[in-house]
C-alpha positions in Angstrom: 37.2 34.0 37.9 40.4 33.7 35.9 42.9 36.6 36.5 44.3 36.6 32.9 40.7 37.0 31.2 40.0 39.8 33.6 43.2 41.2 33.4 43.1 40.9 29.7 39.5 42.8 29.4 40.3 45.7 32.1 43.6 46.1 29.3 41.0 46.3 26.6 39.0 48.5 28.2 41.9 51.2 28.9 42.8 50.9 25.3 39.7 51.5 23.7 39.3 54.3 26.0 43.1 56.1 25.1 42.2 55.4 21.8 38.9 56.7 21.4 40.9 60.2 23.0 43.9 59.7 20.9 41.7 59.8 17.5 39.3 62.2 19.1 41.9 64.8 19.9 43.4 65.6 16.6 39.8 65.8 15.1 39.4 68.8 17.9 42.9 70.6 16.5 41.4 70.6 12.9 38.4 72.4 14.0 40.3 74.6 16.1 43.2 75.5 14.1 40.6 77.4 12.0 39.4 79.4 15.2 40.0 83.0 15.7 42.8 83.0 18.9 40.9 84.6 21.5 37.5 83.8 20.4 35.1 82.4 22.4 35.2 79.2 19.7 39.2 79.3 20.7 38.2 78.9 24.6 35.7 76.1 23.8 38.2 74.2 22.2 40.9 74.4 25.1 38.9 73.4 27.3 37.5 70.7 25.8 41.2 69.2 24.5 42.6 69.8 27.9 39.8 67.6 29.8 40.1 65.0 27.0 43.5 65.1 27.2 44.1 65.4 31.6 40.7 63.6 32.4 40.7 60.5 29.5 43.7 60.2 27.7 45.8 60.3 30.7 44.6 58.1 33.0 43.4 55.8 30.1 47.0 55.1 28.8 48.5 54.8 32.7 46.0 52.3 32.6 47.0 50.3 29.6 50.1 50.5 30.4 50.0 49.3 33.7 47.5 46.0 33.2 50.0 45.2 29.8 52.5 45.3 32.5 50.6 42.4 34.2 49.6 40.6 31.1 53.3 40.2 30.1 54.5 39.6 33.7 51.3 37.1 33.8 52.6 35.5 30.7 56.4 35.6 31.5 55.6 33.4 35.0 52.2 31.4 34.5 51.0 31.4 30.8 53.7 31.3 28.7 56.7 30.0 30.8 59.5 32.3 30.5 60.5 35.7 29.0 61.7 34.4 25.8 58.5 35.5 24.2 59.2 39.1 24.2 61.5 38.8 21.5 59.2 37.1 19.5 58.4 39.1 16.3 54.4 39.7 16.9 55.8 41.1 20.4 58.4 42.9 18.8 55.5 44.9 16.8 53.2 45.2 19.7 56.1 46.9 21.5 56.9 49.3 18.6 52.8 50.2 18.1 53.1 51.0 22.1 55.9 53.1 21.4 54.3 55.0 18.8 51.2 55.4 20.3 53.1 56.9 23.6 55.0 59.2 21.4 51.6 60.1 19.7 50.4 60.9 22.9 53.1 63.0 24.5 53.0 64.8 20.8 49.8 65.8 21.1 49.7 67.1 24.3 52.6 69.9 23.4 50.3 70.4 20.6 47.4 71.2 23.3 50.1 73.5 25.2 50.5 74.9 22.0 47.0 75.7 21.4 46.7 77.2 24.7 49.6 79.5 24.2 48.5 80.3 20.8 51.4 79.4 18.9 49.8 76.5 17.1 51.5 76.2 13.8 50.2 73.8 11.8 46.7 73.2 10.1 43.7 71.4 9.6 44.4 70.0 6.9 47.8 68.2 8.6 45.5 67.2 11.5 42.9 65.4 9.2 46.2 64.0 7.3 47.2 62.6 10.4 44.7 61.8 12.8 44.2 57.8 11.4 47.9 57.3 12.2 47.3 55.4 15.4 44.3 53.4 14.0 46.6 52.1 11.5 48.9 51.3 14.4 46.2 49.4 16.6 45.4 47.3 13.3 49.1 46.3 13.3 49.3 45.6 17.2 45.8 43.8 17.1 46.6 41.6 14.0 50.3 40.8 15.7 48.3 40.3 19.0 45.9 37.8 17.3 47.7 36.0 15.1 50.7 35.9 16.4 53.1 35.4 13.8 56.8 34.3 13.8 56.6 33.2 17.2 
């Protein structure tokens, strides 16, 4: 078996998992910004964004994190020979889209505390407005990924 495919595929697999929760999640906040706080509707919808969020999301993006941890070590010392592709741009943009998408994540879940405390401020029609900004990210960091360009 080769370590780098495997490696590669378990990384996949985390990231379709984190994203299916991190486009999942804001979907939830546009329905439930329109519930009553309180209301049975309002309970449903906490505890459905908080096991998305704790149970899916979490562990999904430690994941990814971790096994693109490997892939660049991987790359750095058996693939790629040396560092020096890090500051290649294609990496440069895969790095930025992570970024994003961990800053995405650590927004939305002090939007979910929000929720839960009932001070959620903002509405569905700002969570339907933004809930395709990370699939527009993983196009970027699976184009850069693919093709790798400039490098």
């Amino acid at each position: 078996m080769n370590t780098y495919d495997l490696l590669r595929g378990l990384h996949i697999l985390a990231v379709i998992a984190w994203m299916a929760g991190i486009l999942y999640l804001p979907r939830l906040f546009a329905y439930h910004a329109d519930a009553a706080r309180g209301s049975e509707m309002d309970q449903t919808f906490q505890v459905m964004e908080r096991k998305l969020y704790r149970i899916i999301m979490g562990p999904a993006m430690v994941a990814s994190f971790i096994l693109g941890l490997a892939l660049i070590w991987f790359d750095a010392t058996a693939r790629l020979g040396g560092w020096g592709f890090l500051l290649a741009p294609w990496m440069l943009v895969k790095m930025a889209g992570v970024i994003f998408l961990i800053g995405w994540h650590h927004f939305l879940g002090a939007s979910l505390k929000r929720f839960a405390a009932g001070t959620n401020t903002r509405s569905n029609r700002f969570w339907r407005a933004t809930n395709e900004l990370p699939f527009l990210a993983a196009i970027v960091m699976v184009l850069a990924v693919t093709l790798e360009f400039g490098g």
